[in-house]
C-alpha positions as CSV (number, residue, x, y, z in Angstrom):
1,X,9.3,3.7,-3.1
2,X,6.1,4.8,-4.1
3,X,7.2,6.1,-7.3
4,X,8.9,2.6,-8.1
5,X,6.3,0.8,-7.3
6,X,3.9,2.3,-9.2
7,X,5.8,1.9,-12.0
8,X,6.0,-2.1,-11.9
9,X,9.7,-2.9,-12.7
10,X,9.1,-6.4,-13.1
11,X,6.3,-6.1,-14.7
12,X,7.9,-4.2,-17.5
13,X,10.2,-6.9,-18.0
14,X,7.7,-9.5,-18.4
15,X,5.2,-7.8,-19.9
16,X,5.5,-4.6,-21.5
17,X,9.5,-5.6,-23.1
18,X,8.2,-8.5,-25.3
19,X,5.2,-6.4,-26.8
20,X,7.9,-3.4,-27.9
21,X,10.0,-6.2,-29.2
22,X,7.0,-7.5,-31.1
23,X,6.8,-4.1,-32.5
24,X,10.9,-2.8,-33.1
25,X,12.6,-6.2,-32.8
26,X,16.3,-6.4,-31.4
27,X,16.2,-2.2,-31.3
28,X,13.5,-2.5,-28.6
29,X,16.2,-1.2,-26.0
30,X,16.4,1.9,-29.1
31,X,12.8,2.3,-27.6
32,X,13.5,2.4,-24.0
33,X,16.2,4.8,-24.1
34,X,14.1,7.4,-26.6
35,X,11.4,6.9,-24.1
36,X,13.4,7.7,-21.3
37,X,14.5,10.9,-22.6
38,X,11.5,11.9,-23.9
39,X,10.1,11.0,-20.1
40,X,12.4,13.8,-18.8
41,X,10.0,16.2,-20.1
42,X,7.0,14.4,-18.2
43,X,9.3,14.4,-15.1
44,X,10.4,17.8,-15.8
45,X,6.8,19.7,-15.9
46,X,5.8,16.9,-12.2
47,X,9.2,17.7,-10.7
48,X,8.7,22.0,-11.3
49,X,5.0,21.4,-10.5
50,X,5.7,19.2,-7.2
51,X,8.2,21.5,-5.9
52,X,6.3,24.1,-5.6
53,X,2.5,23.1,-5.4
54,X,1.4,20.3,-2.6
55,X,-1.8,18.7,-3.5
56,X,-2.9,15.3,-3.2
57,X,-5.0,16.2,-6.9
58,X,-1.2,15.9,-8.4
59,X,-2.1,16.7,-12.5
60,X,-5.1,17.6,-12.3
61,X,-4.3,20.3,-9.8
62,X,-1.3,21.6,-11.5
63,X,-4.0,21.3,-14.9
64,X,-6.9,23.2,-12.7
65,X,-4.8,25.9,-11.3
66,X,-2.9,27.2,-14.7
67,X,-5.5,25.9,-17.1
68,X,-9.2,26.5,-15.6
69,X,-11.4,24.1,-14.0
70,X,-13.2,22.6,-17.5
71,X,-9.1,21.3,-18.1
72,X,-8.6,20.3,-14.7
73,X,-11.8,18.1,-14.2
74,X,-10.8,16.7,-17.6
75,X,-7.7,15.7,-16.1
76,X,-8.9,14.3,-12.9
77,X,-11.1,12.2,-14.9
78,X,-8.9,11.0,-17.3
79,X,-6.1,9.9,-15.0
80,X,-8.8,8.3,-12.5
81,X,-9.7,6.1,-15.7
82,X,-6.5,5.2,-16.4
83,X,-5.4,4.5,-12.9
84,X,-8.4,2.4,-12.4
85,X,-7.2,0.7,-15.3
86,X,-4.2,-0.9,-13.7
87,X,-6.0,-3.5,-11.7
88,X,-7.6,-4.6,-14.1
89,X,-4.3,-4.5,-16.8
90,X,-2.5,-6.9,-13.9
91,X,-5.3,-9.2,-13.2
92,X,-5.1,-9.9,-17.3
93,X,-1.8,-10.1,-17.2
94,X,-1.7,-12.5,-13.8
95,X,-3.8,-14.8,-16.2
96,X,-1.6,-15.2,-18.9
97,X,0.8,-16.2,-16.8
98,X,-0.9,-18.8,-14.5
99,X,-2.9,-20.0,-17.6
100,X,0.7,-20.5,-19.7
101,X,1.6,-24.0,-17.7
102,X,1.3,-23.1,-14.3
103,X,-2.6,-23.5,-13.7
104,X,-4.9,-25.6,-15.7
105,X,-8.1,-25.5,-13.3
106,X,-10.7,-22.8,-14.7
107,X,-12.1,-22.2,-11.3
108,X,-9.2,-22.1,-9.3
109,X,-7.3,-19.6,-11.6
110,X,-10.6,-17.1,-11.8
111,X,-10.9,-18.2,-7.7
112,X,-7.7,-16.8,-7.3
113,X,-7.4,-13.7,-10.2
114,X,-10.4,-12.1,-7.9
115,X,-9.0,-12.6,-4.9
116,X,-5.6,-10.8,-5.7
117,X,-7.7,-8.3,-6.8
118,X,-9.7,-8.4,-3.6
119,X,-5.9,-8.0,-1.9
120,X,-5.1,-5.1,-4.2
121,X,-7.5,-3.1,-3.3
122,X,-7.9,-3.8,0.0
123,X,-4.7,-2.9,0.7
124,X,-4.3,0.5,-1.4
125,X,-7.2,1.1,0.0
126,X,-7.1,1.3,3.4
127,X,-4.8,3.7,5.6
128,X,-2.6,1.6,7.2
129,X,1.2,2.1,7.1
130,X,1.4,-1.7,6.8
131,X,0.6,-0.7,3.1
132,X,4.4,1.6,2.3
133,X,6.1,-1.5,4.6
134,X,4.9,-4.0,1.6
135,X,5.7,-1.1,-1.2
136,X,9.3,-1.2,0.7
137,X,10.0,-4.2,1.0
138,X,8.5,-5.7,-2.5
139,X,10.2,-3.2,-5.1
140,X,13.8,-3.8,-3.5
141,X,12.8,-7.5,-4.7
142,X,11.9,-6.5,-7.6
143,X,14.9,-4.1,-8.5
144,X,17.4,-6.7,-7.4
145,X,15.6,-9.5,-9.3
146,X,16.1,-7.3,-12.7
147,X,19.6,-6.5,-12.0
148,X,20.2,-10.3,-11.6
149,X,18.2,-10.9,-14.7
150,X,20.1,-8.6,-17.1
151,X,24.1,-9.2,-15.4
152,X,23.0,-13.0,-15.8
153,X,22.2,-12.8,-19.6
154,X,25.5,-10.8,-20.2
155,X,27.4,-13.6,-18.6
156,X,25.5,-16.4,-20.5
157,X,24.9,-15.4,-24.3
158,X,27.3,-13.8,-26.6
159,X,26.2,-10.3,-28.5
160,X,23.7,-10.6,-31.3
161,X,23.4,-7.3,-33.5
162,X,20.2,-6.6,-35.4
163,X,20.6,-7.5,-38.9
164,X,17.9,-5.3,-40.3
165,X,17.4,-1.6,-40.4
166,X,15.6,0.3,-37.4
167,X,12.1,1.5,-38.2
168,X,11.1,4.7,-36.9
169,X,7.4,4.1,-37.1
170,X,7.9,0.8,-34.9
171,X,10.0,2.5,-32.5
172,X,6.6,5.5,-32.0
173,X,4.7,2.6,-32.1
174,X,6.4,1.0,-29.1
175,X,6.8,4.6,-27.0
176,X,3.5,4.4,-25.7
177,X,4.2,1.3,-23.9
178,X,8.1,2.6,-22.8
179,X,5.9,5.9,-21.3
180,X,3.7,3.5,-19.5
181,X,6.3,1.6,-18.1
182,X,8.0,5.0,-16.5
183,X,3.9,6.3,-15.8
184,X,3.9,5.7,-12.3
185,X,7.1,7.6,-11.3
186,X,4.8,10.6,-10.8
187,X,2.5,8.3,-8.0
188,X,4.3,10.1,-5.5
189,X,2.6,13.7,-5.7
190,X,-0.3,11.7,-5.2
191,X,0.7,11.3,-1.6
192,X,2.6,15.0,-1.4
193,X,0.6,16.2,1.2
194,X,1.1,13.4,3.7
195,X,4.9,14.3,2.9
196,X,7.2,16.0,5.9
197,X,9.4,18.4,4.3
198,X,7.1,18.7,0.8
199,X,9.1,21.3,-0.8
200,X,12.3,18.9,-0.9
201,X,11.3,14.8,-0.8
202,X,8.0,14.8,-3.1
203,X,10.5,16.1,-6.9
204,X,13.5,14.5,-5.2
205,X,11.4,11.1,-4.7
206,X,10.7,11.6,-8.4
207,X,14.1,12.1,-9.9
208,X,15.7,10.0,-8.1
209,X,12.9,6.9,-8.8
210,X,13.1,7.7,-12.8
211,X,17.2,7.9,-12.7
212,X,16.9,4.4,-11.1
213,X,14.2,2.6,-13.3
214,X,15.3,4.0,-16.2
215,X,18.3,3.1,-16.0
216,X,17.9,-0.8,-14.7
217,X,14.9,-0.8,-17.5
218,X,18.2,0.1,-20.0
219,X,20.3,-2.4,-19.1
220,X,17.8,-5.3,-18.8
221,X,16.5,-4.5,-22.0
222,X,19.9,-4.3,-23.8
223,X,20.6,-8.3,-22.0
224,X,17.4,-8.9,-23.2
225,X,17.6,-7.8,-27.1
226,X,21.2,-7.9,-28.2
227,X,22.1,-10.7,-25.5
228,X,19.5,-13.5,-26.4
229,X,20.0,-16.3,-29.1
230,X,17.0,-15.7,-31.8
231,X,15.2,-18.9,-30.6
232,X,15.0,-18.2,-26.8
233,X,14.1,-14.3,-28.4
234,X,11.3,-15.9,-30.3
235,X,10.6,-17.7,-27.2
236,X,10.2,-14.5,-24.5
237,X,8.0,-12.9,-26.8
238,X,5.4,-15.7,-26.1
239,X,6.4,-17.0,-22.7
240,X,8.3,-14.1,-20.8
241,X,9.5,-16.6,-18.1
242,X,11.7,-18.5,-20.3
243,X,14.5,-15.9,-19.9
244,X,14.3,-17.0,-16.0
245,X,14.4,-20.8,-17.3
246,X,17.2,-19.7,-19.7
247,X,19.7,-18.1,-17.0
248,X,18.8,-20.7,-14.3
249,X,20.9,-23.2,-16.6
250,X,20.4,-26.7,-14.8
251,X,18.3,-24.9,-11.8
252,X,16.1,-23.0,-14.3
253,X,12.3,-25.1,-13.6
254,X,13.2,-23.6,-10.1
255,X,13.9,-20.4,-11.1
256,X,11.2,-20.3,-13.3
257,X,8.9,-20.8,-10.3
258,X,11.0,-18.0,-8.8
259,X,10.3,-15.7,-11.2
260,X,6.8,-16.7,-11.3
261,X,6.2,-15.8,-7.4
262,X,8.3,-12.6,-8.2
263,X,6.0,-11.3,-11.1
264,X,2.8,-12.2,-8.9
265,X,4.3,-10.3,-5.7
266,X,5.6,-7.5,-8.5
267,X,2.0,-7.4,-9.9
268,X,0.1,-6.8,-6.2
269,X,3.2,-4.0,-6.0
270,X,1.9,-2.5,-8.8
271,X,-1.6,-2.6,-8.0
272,X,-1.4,-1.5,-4.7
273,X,0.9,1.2,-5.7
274,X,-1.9,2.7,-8.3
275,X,-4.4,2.1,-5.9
276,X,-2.7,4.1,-2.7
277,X,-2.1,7.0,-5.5
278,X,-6.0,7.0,-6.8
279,X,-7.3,6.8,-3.2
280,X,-5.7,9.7,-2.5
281,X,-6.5,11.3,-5.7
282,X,-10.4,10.3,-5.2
283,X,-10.3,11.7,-2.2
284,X,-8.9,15.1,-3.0
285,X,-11.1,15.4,-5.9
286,X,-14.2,14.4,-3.5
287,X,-12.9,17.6,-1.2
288,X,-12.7,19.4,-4.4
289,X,-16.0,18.9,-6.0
290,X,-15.2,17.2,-8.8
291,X,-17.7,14.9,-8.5
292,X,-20.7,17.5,-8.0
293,X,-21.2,17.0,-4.6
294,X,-19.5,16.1,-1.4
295,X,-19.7,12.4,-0.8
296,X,-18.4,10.6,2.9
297,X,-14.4,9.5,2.5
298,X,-15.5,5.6,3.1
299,X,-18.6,6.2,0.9
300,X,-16.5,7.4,-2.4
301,X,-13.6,4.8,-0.9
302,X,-16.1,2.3,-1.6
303,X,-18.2,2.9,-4.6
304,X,-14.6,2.8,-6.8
305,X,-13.5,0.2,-4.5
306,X,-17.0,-1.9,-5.7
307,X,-16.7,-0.3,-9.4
308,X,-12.6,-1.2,-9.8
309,X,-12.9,-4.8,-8.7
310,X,-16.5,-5.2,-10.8
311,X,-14.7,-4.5,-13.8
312,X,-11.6,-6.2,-13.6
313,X,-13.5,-9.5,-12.7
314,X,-15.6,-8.6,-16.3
315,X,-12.5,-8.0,-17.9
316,X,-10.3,-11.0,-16.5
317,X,-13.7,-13.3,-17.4
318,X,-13.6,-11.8,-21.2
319,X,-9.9,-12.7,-21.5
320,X,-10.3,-15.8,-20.2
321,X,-13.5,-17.2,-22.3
322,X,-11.7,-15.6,-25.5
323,X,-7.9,-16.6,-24.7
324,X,-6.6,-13.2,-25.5
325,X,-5.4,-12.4,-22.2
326,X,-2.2,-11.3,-23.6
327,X,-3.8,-9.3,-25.9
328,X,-6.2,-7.9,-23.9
329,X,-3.4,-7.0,-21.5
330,X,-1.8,-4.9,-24.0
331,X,-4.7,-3.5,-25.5
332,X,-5.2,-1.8,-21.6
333,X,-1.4,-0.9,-21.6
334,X,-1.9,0.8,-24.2
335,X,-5.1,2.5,-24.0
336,X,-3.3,4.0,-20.4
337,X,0.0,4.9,-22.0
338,X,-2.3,7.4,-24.5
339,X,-4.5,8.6,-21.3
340,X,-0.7,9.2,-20.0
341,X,0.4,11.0,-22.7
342,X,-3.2,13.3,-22.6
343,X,-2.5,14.0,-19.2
344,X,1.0,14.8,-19.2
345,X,0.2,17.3,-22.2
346,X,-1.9,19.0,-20.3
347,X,0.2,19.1,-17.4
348,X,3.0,20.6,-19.9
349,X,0.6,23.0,-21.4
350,X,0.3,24.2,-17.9
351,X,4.1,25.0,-17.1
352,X,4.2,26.6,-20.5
353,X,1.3,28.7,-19.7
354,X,3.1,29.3,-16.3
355,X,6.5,29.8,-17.7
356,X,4.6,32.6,-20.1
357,X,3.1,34.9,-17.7
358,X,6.5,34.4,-15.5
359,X,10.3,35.4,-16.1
360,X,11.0,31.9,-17.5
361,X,9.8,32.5,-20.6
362,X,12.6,31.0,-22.4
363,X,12.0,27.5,-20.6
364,X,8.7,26.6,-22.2
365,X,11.1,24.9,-25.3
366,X,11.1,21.5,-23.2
367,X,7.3,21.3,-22.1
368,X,6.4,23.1,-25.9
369,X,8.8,20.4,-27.6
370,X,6.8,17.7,-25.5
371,X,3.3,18.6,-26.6
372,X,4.2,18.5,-29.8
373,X,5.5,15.0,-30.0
374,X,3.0,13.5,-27.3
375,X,0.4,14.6,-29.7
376,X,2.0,13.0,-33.0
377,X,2.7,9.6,-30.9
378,X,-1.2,9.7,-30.1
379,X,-2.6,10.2,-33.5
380,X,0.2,7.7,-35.2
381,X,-1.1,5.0,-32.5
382,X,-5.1,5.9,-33.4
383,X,-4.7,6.4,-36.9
384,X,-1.9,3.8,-37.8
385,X,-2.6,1.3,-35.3
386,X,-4.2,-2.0,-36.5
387,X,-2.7,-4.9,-34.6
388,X,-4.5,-3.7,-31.2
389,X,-7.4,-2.0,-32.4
390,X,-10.3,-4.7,-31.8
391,X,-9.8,-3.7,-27.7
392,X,-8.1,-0.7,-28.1
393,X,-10.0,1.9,-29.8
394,X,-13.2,0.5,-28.1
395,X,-11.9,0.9,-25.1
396,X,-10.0,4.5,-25.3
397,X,-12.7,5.9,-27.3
398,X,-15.5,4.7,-24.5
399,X,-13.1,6.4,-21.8
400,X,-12.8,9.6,-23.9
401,X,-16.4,9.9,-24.8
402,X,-17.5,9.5,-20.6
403,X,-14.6,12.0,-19.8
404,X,-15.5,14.6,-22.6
405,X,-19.7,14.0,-21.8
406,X,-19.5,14.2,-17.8
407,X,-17.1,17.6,-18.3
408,X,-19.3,19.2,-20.6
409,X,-22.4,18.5,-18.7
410,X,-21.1,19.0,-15.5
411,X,-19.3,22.3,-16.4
412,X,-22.8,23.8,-17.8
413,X,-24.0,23.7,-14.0
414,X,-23.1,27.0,-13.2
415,X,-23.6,26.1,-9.5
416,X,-21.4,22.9,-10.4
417,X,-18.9,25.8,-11.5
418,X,-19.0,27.5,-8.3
419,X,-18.7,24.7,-5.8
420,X,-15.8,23.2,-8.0
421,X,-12.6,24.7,-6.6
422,X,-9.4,23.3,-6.3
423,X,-7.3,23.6,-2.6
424,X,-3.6,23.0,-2.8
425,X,-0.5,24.9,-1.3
426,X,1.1,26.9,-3.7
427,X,4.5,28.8,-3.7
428,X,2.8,30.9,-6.8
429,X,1.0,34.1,-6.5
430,X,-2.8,33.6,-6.8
């Protein structure tokens, strides 16, 4: 449940679906299923990786150990960014929704943004087992909501084909965010060494998480796109809980509420989720060095704990003064889909270095094939991109610069160099 969680399958639906629509129309479910296959080769390189290598570093360990420690601090650094990214991406998010009818006080609705976030962290946080309960309990929820969601709009609406042609820029446009919606399948490598039994449940929690989201994510998607008049279509795309309104017929005010309470719960799921996996990430990386020096557990627990909520109280203040919550929001799913893809090429340029100096030589087609398209989906989204780019590019490119500056610097220290080692278990040969 981990992996699901992490993943945020109702925040997908209400958040991520409407901006791939924005961007491919009714082929948006064209999107999710060429995301999900591409994802196979993401899940491929974790699930070879986490079967044979426990380490709470998850990528950047796999990076660190195939790659050299200048790649795997990279790594570390750019998933911590994008993982610490998440709170804030939901408290945005959390806005748009409370702000879009539901709560018209300024002060209550930044009151209460901060202290979900508070909640989020304090609960991924801390090392109670109170914390997997919650993860349990709140993505079954959220699984059978979306399953009720998509049956319903095949029962209610009558097909509706696209009447255009499909754009294959559009649809790379939109696989950042169908990535991002499958990102946090991985989360639970991030826990692998807390795991009875490693060598089996950590790649089996994996595959059997991304079987299940992506296929609910493909069906609710398809309801979604080919199943919805044009108007109420129109109408998700601005206001995601319509679509709750819509199938709740004469009860639908109710269900709207419903829904609203569901994406709330769905986006502390998510939060916590990310926050569990980077504490334990922070952590290992702490016992590894990669911060230059060893720092106490609650110390490091709490100067990300301090920096995490600092920023997404900055952040949810900017989205609310300017009203671009919404955009905003998908400015920072997209900036972590492309730290995503970065990492995951990395991780694949690992298995295929791996794969080289090994007898599976002929297997390095799948994580090759990867790297090659992860790379033209980053530079299409940089160099093409405009409707984003205001938040965007500021954002990724400040992210990139502190990741790129702190590695260099930090990897001219030769003594830096020699404290810097990365423990795991391996079933490889050192």
């Amino acid at each position: 449940m981990q992996s699901l969680s992490s993943s945020g399958p109702i925040i997908n639906v209400m958040a991520l679906f409407p901006i791939i629509i924005i961007l491919t129309g009714r082929y948006g479910f064209l999107s999710i299923v060429l995301g999900s296959i591409l994802g196979l080769s993401v899940i491929y390189s974790t699930v070879f990786f986490a079967k044979h290598i426990r380490s709470n570093g998850g990528y950047y360990s796999y990076v660190g150990k195939e790659l050299g420690k200048r790649s795997g601090v990279f790594v570390s650094l750019m998933y911590i960014s994008y993982a610490a990214l998440a709170l804030p991406a939901v408290a945005v998010m959390d806005i748009f929704f409370l702000n879009s009818g539901f709560m018209d006080n300024a002060f209550l609705l930044v009151f209460f943004i901060a202290l979900l976030m508070l909640s989020i962290l304090t609960i991924g946080f801390s090392n109670s087992s109170i914390t997997m309960k919650y993860i349990v309990v709140s993505t079954i929820i959220e699984i059978t909501f979306m399953v009720f969601v998509a049956f319903s709009l095949f029962s209610r609406g009558s097909l509706h084909l696209p009447n255009y042609s499909i754009s294959i820029i559009s649809t790379f446009k939109a696989l950042p965010f169908t990535l991002l919606a499958l990102s946090g399948i991985g989360s639970s490598i991030f826990i692998s060494e807390n795991m009875g039994n490693w060598h089996r449940n950590t790649h089996l929690a994996v595959i059997l998480s991304y079987i299940l989201l992506a296929c609910a994510m493909t069906i609710v998607s398809i309801g979604i796109d080919l199943f919805l008049p044009e108007k109420l279509l129109n109408q998700y795309v601005s206001s995601p809980l319509s679509i709750v309104e819509y199938i709740g017929g004469p009860y639908g005010k109710i269900l709207e509420y419903v829904g609203l309470v569901i994406v709330l719960n769905g986006s502390v799921t998510l939060g916590v989720g990310y926050m569990n996996a980077l504490k334990h990430a922070l952590l290992k990386a702490n016992n590894d060095f990669v911060f230059g020096k060893k720092i106490q557990q609650n110390q490091i627990k709490n100067i990300f704990f301090s920096v995490i909520l600092f920023s997404g109280i900055m952040i949810s203040l900017v989205s609310f003064l300017t009203n671009d919550s919404y955009e905003i929001f998908a400015a920072i799913s997209l900036t972590m889909g492309v730290a995503f893809i970065i990492v995951h090429s990395f991780t694949n340029a690992a298995l295929v270095k791996l794969f080289l100096r090994t007898q599976l030589k002929i297997r390095i087609i799948i994580p090759s094939l990867s790297i090659l398209i992860f790379g033209f989906i980053i530079l299409e989204n940089i160099i093409a991109r405009t409707e984003l780019s205001k938040y965007f590019i500021s954002l990724f490119v400040v992210i990139l610069a502190l990741t790129v500056f702190y590695s260099t610097f930090k990897l001219s220290n030769s003594q830096y160099m020699r404290d810097l080692n990365f423990h795991m278990e391996s079933d490889f040969e050192e």
